[in-house]
C-alpha positions in Angstrom: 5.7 8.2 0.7 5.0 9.1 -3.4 6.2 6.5 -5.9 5.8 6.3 -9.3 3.1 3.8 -9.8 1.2 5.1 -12.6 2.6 6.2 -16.0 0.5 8.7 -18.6 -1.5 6.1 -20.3 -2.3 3.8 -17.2 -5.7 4.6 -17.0 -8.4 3.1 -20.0 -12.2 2.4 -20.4 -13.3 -1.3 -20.6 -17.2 -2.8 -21.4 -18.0 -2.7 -17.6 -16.1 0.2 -15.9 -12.0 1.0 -16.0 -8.1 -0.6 -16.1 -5.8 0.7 -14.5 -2.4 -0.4 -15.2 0.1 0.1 -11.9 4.0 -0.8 -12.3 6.5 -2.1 -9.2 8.4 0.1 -8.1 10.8 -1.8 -6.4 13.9 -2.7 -7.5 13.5 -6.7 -8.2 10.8 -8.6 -9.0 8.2 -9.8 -6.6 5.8 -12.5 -6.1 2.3 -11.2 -6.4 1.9 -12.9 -2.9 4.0 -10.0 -1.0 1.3 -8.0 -2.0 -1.0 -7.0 0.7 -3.8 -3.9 0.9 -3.9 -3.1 -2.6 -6.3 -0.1 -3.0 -7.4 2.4 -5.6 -9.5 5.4 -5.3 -10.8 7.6 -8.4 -11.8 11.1 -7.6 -11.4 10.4 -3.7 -13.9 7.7 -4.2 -12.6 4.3 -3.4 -13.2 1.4 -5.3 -14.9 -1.6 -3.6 -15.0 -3.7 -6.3 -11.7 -4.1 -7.5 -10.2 -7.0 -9.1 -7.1 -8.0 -10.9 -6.4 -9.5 -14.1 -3.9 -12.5 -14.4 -3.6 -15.0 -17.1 -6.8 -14.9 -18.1 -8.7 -14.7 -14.8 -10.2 -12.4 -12.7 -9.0 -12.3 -9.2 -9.6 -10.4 -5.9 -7.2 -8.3 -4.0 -6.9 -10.7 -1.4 -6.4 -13.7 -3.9 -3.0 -12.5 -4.5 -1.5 -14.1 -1.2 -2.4 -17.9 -2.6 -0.6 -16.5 -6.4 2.5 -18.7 -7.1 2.7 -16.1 -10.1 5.5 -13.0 -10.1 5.2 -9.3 -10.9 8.4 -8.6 -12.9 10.0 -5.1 -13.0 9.1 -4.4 -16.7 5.7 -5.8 -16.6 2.7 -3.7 -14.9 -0.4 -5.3 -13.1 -3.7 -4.5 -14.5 -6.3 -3.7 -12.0 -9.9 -3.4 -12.9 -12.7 -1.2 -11.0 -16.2 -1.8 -11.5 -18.0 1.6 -12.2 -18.1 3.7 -15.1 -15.8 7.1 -15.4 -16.6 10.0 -17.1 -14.5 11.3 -20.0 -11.6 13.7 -19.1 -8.7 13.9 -16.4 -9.1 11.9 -12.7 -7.6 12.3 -9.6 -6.5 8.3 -8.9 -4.7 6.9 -5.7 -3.6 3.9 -5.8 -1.8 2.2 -2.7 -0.3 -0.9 -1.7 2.5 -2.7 0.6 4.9 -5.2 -0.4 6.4 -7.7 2.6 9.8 -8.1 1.4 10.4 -11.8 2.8 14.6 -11.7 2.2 14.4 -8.1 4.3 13.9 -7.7 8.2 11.7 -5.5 9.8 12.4 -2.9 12.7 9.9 -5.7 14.5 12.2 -8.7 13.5 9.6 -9.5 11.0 9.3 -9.3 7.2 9.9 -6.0 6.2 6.9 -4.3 4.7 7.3 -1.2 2.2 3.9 1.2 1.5 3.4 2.7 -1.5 0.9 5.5 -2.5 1.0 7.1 -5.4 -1.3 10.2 -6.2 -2.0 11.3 -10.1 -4.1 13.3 -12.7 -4.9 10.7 -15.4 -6.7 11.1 -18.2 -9.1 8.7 -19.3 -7.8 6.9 -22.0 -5.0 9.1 -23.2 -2.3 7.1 -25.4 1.2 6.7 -23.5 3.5 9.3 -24.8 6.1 6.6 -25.4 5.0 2.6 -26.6 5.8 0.6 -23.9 7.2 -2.5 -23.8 5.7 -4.0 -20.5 3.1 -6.4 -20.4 0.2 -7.5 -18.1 1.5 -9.8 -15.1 0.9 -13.2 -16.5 
């Protein structure tokens, strides 16, 4: 199922490859550790490196079941691949599910929500409108 997970503006350039800035759409905020299969792929080409930026450090994917840290509605997490883009517009994927702890699933379990989201981006185009989110800290 499509969410919105990426905004115009959520893909940039950095020094060794790309950002990509991905919001929660969800309707409270989460801890990062409900977080499970997060996955990106630019141009059908999935990313095997990718890593997440949070208060300063660089973590892994998997990391984010040990985070005590939250990902608030307003605020977007900040994913970083590892190979270089060409300028110009990119067909990016990004997928992940959340385990919604308070929730039960059909299994008596956590529920567990996927989301996919499937975009043209363009590399390093300016947001039409400033935002006012920040990276998950």
């Amino acid at each position: 199922m499509a969410r919105v997970l990426m905004l115009e503006g959520a893909l940039g350039s950095a020094p060794e490859g790309y950002l990509l800035r991905i919001s929660l759409p969800w309707i409270r905020s989460m801890p990062l550790s409900c977080v499970t299969g997060l996955r990106v792929q630019i141009d059908a080409e999935p990313e095997e490196r990718l890593t997440i930026d949070i208060d300063g450090r660089t973590v892994t994917p998997s990391d984010l079941a040990r985070s005590d840290k939250w990902w608030f509605l307003q605020d977007h997490l900040q994913l970083r691949g590892h190979r270089r883009l060409r300028p110009g517009a990119h067909t990016v994927t990004a997928s992940f599910q959340l385990v919604v702890p308070y929730l039960n699933g059909h299994d008596g379990g956590p529920l567990t929500v996927p989301f996919r989201d499937d975009r043209t981006l363009e590399l390093d185009c300016p947001a039409p409108v400033p935002s006012a989110s920040l990276p998950v800290a």
